[in-house]
C-alpha positions as CSV (number, residue, x, y, z in Angstrom):
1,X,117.6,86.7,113.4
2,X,119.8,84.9,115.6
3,X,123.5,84.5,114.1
4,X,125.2,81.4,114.8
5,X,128.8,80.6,114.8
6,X,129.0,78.8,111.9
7,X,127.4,81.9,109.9
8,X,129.5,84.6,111.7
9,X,132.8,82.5,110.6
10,X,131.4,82.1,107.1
11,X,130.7,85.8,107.6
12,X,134.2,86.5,108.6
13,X,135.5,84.4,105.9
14,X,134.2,85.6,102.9
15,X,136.1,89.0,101.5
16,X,135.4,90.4,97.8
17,X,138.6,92.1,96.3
18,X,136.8,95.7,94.3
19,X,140.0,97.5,92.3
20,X,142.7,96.0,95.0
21,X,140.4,97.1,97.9
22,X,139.4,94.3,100.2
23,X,135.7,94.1,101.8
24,X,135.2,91.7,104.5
25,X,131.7,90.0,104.6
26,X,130.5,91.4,107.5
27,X,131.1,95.0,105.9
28,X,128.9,93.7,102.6
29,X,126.2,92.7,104.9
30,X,126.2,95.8,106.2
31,X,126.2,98.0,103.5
32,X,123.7,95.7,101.6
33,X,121.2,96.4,104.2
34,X,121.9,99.9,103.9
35,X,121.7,100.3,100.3
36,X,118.1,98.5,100.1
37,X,117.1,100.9,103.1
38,X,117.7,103.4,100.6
39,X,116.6,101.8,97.4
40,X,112.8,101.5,99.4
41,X,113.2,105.0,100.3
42,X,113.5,105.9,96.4
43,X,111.1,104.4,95.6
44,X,108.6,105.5,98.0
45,X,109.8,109.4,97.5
46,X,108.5,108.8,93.5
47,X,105.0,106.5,95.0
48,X,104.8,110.1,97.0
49,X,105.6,112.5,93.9
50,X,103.2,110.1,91.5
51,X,100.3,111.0,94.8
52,X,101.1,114.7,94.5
53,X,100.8,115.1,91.2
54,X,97.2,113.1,90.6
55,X,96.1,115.4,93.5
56,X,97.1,118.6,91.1
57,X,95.5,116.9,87.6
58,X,92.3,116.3,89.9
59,X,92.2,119.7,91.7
60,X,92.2,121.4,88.4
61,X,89.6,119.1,86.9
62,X,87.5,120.7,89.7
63,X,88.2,123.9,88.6
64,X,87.3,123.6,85.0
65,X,84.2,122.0,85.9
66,X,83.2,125.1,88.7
67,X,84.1,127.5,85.7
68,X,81.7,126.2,83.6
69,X,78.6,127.5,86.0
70,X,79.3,131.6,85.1
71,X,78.6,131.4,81.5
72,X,75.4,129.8,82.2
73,X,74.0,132.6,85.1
74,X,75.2,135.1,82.3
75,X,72.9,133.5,79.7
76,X,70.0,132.9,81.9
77,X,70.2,136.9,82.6
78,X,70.8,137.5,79.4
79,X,67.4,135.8,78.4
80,X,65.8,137.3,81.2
81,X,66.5,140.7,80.3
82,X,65.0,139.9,76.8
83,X,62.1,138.6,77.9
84,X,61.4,141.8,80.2
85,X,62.2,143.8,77.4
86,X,60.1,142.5,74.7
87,X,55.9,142.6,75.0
88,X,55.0,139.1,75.8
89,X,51.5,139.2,74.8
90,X,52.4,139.1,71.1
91,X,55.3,137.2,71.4
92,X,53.7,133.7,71.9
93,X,55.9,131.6,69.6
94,X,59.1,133.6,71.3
95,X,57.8,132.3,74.1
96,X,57.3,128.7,73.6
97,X,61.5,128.9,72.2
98,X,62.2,130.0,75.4
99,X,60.7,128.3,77.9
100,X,62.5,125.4,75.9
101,X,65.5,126.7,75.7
102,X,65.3,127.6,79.5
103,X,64.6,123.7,80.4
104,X,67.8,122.6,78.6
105,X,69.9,125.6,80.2
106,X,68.1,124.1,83.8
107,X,69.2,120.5,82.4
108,X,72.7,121.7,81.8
109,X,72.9,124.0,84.8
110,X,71.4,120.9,86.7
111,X,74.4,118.4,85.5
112,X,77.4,121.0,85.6
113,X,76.1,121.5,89.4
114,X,76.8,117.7,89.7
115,X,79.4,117.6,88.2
116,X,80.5,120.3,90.8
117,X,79.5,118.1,93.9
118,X,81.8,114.9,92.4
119,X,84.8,117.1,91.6
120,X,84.3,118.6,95.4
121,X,83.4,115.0,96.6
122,X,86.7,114.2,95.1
123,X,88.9,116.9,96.5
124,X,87.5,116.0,99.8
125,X,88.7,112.3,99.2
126,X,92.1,113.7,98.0
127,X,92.6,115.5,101.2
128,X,91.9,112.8,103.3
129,X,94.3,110.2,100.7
130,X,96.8,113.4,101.3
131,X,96.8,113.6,105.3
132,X,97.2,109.5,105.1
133,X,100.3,110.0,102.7
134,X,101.5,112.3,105.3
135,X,100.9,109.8,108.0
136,X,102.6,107.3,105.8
137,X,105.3,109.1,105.4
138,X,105.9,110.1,109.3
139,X,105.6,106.4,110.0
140,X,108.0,105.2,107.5
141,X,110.7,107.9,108.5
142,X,110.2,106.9,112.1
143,X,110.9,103.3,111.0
144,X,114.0,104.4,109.2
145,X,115.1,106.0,112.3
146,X,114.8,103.0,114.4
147,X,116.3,100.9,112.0
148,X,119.4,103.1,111.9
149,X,119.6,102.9,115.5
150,X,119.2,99.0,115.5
151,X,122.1,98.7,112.5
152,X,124.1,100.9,115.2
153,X,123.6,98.7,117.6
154,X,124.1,95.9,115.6
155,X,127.3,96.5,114.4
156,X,128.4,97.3,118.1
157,X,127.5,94.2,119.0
158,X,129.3,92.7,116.1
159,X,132.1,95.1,117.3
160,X,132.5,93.6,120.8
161,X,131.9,89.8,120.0
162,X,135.3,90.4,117.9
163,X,137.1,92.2,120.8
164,X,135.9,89.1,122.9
165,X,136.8,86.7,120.3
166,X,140.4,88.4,120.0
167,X,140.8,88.7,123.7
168,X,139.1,84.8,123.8
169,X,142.1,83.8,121.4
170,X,145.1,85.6,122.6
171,X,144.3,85.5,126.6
172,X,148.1,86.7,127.1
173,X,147.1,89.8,125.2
């Protein structure tokens, strides 16, 4: 933005009195740009926290789901073990219970073992949502930096057009 005369007079003019303290405009302007620097820099610290914490309800999701695999290769030996022990040949009926029990354990051990690929599907997708957070975050802190650095050099600028416009005013010193 390229300041004119006209705004750095009305600049220069304007002064808000706070509790007897006077602030002159260009001070305002500069402490206004500061304080939104920091306002965005709030709120993208809690976007960051809000990430972190979805990543922890989701990693544990995936852990409830993996625990739910060892009960069922307990009862499958479990029912093996029976079936061993027991003399199949006049156990027929047993049998038939089994064998349909044994499906729906398959069934169940088939859809917890998908469930297990999503949740891991997931946690891979976190990761990479986490490494472009942190990406994110270096390129927003390097952005801070460099606007720091410009504000400095800003308000040198600022700094020597008013020792030019003082010398400019007074040439006898």
């Amino acid at each position: 933005m390229i300041f004119t005369k006209e705004m750095l007079m009305a600049l220069e003019d304007m002064e808000l009195d706070v509790g007897g303290t006077k602030f002159k405009g260009i001070y305002i302007a500069i402490l206004f740009s500061f304080a939104t620097t920091i306002g965005g820099g709030i709120w993208w610290a809690s976007e960051f926290v809000s990430r972190i914490g979805q990543l922890e309800v989701s990693f544990d999701e995936a852990v409830q789901v993996i625990s739910k695999i060892e009960p069922l290769e307990i009862e499958l030996a479990s029912i093996r073990t029976k079936i061993e022990d027991n003399d199949l040949g006049h156990l027929q009926g047993k049998l038939a219970e089994l064998d349909t029990l044994l499906l729906s354990i398959k069934d169940r051990q088939t859809e917890v073992l998908t469930d297990a690929s999503n949740s891991t599907a997931k946690v891979n997708a976190m990761e990479k949502d986490w490494i472009e957070v942190r990406n994110e975050y270096k390129k927003m802190a390097d952005a801070i930096k460099q606007f720091e650095q410009d504000v400095l050099k800003f308000k040198k600028e600022v700094d020597d057009l008013w020792k030019g416009l003082d010398a400019a005013s007074s040439p006898l010193g």
